[in-house]
TIMIZA-815943 format. One record per residue: residue in one letter; x, y, z of N, C-alpha, C in turn. Coordinates in nm, 2 decimals. Each point is the difference from the previous one (the first is absolute). Example, Ala and Ser with C-alpha at 12.3 -4.5 7.8 and 13.67 -1.06 7.14 Angstrom:
! TIMIZA-815943
<node A,<1.32,-0.57,0.78>,<-0.09,0.12,0.00>,<0.09,0.12,0.00>>
<node S,<-0.04,0.11,-0.07>,<0.09,0.11,0.00>,<-0.08,0.11,0.08>>
! end
This chain:
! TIMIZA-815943
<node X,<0.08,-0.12,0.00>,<-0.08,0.12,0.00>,<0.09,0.12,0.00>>
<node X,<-0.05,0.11,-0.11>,<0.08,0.09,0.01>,<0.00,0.13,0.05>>
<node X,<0.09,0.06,0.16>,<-0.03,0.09,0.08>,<-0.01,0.10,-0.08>>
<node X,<-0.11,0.08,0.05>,<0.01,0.17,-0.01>,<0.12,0.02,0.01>>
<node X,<0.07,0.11,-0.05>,<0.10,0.06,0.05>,<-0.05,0.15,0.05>>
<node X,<0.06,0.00,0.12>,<-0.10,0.10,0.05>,<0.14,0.14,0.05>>
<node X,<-0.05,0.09,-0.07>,<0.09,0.12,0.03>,<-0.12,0.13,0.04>>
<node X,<0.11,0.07,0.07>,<-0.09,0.12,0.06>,<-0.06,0.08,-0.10>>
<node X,<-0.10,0.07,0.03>,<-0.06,0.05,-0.06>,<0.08,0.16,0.00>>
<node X,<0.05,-0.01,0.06>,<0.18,0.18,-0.06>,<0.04,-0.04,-0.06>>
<node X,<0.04,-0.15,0.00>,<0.13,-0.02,-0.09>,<-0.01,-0.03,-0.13>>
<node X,<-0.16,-0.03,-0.06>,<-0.04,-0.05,-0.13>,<-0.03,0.16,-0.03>>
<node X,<-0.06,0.11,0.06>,<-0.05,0.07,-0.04>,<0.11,0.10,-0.10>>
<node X,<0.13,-0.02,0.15>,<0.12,0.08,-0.05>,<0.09,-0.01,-0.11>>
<node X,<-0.07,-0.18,-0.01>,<0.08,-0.07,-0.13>,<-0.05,0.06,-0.14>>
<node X,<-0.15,0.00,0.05>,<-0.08,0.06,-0.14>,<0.03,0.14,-0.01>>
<node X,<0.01,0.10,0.07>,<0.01,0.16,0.03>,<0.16,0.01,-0.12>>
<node X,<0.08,-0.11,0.07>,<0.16,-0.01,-0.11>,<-0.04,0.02,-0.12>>
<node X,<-0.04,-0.15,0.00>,<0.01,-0.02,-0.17>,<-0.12,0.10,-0.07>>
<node X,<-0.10,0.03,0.06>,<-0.11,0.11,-0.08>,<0.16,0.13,0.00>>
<node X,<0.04,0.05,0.08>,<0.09,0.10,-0.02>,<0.11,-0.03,-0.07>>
<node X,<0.08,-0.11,-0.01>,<0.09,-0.03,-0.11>,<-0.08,-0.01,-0.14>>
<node X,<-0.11,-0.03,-0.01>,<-0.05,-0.03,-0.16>,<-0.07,0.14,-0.06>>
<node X,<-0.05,0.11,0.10>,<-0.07,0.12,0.03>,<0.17,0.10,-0.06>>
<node X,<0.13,-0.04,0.12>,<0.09,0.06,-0.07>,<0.06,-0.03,-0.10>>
<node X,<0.01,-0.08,-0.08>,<0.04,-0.10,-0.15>,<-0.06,0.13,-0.13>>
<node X,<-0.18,-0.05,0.06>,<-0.07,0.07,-0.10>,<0.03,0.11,-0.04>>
<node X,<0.01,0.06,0.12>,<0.00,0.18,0.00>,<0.14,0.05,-0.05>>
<node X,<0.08,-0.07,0.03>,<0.14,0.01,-0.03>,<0.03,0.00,-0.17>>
<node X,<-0.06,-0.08,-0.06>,<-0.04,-0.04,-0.10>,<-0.10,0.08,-0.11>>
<node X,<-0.07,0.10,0.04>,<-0.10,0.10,-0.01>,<0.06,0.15,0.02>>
<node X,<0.11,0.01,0.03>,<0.03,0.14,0.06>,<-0.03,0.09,-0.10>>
<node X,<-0.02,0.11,0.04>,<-0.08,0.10,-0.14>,<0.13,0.09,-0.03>>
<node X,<-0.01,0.05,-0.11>,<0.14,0.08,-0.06>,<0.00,0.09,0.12>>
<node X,<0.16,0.04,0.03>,<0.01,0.12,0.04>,<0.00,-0.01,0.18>>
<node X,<-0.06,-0.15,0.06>,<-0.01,0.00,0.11>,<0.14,-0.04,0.06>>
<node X,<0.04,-0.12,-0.07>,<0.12,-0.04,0.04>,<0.08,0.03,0.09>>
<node X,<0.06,-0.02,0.14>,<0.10,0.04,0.05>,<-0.03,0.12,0.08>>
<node X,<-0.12,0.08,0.00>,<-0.04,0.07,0.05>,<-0.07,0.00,0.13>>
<node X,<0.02,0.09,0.06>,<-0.07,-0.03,0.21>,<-0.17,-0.02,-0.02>>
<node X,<-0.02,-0.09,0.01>,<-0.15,-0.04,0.05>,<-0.05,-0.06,-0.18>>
<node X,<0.03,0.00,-0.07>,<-0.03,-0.05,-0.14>,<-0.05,-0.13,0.00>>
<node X,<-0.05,-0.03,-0.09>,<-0.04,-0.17,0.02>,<0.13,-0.10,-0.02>>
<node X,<0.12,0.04,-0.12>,<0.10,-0.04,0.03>,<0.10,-0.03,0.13>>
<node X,<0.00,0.12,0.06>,<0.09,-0.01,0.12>,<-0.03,-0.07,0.15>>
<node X,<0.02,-0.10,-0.02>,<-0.03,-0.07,0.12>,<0.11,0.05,0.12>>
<node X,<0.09,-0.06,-0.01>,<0.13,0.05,0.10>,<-0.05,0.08,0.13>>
<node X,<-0.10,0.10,-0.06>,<0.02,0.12,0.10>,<-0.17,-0.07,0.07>>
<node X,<-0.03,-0.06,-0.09>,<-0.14,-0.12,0.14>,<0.06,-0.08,0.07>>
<node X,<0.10,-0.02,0.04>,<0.02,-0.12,0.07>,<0.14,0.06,0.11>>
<node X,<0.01,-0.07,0.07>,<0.09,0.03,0.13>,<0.09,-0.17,0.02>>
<node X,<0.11,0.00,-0.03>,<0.08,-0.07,-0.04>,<0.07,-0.07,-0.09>>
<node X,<0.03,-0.13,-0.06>,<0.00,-0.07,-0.11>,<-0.05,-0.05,-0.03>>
<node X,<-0.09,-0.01,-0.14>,<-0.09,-0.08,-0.05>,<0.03,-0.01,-0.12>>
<node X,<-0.10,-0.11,-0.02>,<0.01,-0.07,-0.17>,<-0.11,-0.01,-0.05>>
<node X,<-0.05,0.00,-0.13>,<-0.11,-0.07,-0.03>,<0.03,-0.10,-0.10>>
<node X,<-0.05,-0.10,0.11>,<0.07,-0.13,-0.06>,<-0.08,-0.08,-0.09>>
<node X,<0.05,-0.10,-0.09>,<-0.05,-0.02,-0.14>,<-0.16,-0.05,0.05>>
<node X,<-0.06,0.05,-0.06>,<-0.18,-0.02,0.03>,<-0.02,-0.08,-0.17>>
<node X,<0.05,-0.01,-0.11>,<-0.06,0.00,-0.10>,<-0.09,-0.15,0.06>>
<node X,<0.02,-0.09,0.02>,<-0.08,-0.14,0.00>,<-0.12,0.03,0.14>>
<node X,<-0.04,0.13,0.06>,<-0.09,-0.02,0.06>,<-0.14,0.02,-0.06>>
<node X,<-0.06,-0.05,0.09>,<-0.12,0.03,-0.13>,<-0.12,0.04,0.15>>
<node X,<-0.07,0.06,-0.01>,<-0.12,0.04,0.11>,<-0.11,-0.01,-0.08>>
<node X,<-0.14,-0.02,0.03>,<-0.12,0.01,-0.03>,<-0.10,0.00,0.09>>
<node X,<-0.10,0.07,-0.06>,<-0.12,0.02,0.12>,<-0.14,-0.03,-0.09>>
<node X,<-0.05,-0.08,0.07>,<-0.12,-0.10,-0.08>,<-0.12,0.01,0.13>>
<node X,<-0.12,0.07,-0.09>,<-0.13,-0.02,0.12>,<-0.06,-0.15,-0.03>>
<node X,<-0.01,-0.06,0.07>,<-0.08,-0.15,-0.07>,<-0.15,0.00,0.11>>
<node X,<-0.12,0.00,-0.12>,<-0.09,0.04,0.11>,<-0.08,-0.19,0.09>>
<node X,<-0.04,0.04,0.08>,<-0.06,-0.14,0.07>,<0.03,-0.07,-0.08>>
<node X,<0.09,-0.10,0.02>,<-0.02,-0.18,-0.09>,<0.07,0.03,-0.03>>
<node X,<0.09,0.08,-0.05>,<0.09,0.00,-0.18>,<0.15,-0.05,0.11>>
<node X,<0.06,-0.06,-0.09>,<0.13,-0.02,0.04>,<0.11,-0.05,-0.10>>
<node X,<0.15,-0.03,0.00>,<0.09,0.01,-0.08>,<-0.02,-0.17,-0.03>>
<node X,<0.03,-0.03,-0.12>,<0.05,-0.13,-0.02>,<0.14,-0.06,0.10>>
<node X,<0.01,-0.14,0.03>,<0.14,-0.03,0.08>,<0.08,0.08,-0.10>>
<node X,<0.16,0.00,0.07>,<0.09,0.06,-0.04>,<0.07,-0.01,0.11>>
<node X,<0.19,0.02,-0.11>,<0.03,0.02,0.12>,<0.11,0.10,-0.05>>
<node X,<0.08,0.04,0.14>,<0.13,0.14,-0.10>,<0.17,-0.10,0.04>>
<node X,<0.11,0.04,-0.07>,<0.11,-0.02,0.04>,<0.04,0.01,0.08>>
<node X,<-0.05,0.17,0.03>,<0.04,0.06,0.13>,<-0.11,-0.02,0.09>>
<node X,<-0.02,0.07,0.11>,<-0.07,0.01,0.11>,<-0.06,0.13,-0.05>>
<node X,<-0.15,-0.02,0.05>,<-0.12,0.16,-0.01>,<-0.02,0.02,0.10>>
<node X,<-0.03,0.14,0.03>,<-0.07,0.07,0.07>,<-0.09,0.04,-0.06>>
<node X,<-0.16,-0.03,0.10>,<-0.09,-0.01,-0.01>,<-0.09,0.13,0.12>>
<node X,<-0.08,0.09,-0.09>,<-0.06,0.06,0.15>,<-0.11,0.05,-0.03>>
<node X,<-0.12,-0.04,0.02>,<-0.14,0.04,-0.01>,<0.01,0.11,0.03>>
<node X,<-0.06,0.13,-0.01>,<0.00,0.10,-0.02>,<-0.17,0.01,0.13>>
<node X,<-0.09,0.00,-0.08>,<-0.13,-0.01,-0.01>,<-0.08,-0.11,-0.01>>
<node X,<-0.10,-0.01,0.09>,<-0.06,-0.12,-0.02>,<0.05,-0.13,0.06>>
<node X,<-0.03,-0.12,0.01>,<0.04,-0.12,0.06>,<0.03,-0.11,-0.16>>
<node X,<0.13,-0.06,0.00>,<0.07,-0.09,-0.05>,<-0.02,-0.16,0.02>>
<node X,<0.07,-0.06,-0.08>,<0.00,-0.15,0.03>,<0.17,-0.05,-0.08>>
<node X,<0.07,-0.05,0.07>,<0.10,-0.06,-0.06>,<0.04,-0.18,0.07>>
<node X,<0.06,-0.06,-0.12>,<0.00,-0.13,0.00>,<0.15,-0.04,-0.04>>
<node X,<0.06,-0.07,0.07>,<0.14,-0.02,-0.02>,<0.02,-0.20,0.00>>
<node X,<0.04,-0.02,-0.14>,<-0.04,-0.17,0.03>,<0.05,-0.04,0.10>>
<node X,<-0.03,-0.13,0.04>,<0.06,-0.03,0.12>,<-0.02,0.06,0.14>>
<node X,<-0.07,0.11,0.00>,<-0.03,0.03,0.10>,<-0.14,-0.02,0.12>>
<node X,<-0.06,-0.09,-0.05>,<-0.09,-0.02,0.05>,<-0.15,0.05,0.04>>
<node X,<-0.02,0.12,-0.03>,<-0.10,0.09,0.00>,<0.01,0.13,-0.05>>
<node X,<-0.13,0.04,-0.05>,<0.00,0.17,-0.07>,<0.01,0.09,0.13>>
<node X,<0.09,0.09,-0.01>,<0.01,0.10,0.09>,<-0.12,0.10,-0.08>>
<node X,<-0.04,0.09,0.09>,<-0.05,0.09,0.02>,<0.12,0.16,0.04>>
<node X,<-0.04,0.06,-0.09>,<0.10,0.13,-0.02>,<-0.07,0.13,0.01>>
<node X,<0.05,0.06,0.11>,<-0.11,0.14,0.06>,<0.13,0.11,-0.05>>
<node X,<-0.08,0.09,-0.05>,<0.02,0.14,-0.07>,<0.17,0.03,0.09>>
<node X,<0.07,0.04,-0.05>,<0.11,0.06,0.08>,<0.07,-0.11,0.09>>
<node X,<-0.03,-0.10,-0.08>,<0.09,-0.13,0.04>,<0.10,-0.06,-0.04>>
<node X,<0.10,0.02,-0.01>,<0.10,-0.03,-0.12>,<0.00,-0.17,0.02>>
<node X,<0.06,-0.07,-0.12>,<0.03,-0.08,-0.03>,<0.11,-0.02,-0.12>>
<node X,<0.05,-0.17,0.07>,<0.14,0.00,-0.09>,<0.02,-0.17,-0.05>>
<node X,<-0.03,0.04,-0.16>,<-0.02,-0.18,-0.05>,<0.15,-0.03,-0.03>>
<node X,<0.02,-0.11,0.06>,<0.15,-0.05,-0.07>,<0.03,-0.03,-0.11>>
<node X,<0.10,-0.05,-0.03>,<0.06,0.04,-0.15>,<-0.03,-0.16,-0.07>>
<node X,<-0.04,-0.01,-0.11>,<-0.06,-0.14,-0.06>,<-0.09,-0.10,0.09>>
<node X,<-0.08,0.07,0.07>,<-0.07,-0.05,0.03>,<-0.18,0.04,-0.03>>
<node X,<-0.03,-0.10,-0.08>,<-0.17,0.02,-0.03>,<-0.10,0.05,0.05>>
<node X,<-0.03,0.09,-0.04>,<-0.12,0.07,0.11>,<-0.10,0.08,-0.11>>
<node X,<-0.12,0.08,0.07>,<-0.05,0.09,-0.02>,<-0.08,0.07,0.11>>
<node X,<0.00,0.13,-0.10>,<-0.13,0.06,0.14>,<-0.10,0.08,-0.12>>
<node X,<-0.06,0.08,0.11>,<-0.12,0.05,-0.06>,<-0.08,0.08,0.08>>
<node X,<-0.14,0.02,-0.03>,<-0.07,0.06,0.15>,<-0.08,-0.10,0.05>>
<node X,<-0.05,0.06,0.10>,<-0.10,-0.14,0.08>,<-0.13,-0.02,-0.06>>
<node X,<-0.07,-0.06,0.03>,<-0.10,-0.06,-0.04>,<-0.09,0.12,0.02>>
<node X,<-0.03,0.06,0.14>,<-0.10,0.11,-0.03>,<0.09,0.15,-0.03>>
<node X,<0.10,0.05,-0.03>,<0.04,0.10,-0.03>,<0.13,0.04,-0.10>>
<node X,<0.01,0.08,-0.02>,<0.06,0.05,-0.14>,<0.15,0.05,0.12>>
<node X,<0.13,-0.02,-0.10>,<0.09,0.02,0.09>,<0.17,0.07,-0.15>>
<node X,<-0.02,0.13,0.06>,<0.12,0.05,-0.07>,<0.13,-0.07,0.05>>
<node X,<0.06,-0.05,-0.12>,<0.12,-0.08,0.08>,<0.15,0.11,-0.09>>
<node X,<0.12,0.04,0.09>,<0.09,0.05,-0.05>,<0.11,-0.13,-0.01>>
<node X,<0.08,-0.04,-0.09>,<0.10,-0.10,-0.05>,<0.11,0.04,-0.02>>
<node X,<0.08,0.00,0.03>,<0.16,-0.01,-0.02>,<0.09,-0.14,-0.02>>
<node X,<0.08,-0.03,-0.12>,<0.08,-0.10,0.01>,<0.11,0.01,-0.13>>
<node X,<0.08,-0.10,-0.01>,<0.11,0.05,-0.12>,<0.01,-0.11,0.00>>
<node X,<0.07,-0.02,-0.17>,<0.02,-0.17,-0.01>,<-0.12,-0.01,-0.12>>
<node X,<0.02,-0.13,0.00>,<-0.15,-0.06,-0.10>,<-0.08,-0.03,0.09>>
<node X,<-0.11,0.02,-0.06>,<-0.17,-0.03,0.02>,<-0.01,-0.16,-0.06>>
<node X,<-0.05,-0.11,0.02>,<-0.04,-0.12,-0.09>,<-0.15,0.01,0.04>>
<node X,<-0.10,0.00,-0.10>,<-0.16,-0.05,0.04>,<-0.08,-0.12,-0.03>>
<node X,<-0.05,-0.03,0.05>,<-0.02,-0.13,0.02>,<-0.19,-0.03,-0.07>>
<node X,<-0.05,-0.09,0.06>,<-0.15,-0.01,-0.01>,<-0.06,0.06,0.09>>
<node X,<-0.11,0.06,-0.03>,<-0.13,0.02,0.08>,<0.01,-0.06,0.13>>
<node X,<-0.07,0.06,0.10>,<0.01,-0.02,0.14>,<-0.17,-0.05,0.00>>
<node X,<-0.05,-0.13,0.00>,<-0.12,-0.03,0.02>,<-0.08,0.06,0.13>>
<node X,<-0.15,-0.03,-0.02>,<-0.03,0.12,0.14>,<-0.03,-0.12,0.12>>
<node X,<0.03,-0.16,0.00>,<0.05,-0.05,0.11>,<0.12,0.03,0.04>>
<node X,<0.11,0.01,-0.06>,<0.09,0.05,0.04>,<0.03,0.17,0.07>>
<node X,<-0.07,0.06,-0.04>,<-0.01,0.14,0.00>,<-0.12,0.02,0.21>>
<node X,<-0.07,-0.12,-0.05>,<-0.09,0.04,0.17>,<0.09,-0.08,0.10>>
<node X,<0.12,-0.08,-0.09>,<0.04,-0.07,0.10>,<-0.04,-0.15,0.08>>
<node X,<-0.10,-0.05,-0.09>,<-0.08,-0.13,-0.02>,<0.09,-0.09,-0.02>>
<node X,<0.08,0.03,-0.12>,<0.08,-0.09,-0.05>,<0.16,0.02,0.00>>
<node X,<0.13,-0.05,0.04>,<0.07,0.07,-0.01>,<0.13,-0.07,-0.07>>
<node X,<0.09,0.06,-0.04>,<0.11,-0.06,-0.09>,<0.09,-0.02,0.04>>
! end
């Protein structure tokens, strides 16, 4: 049976807060408008936002998404290379990790963290619609349909 991996709820958030700011600073870095360059407060000049040494380290393979899935809807299995972060935003979730023995239940501002090649999905719950924010890098592989025994947790894999 496969444990939760269970991390604090600072520490996933802080994780996400990074990489949304390393991929936020990639973009923008990347976008600077003529003329701003190198200048104090410009979209270019970071240097003078920050208070020590930093980097913005290679983000190209992250990838984020934000998907409302209303009552019922949910992702086909799948799994990532890497490890996701997972965080319902709004609304109540459902995620399913093989081998784990039961559908968790996923409340708004609850982070979660699916390990890396391992089969899962989520979705929202049965009575509510659930904005989910995603972070992960690496490949995606998708699989089949998640049946709705499997999905209420009747049936499991």
């Amino acid at each position: 049976m496969a444990a939760r991996r269970s991390l604090s709820r600072t520490s996933v958030l802080s994780g996400l807060v990074l990489a949304g700011s390393a991929i936020i600073i990639a973009a923008v870095s990347a976008q600077t408008q003529p003329g701003q360059a190198g200048q104090a407060g410009g979209r270019g000049d970071f240097a003078s936002n920050f208070t020590g040494t930093v980097a913005v380290v290679d983000s190209k393979e992250m990838r984020m998404s934000r998907i409302r899935f209303e009552a019922g809807a949910r992702t086909n299995w799948h799994l990532h290379s890497t490890g996701q972060l997972l965080l319902v935003e709004e609304g109540r979730g459902r995620l399913y990790e093989l081998g784990a023995g039961k559908v968790i239940e996923v409340k708004a501002g609850e982070p979660v963290y699916t390990k890396p090649n391992v089969l899962h999905w989520h979705g929202a719950a049965p009575d509510s619609h659930a904005v989910q924010f995603s972070v992960y890098s690496g490949t995606l592989e998708w699989k089949e349909a998640v049946t709705d025994e499997e999905y209420t947790g009747r049936k499991a894999r």
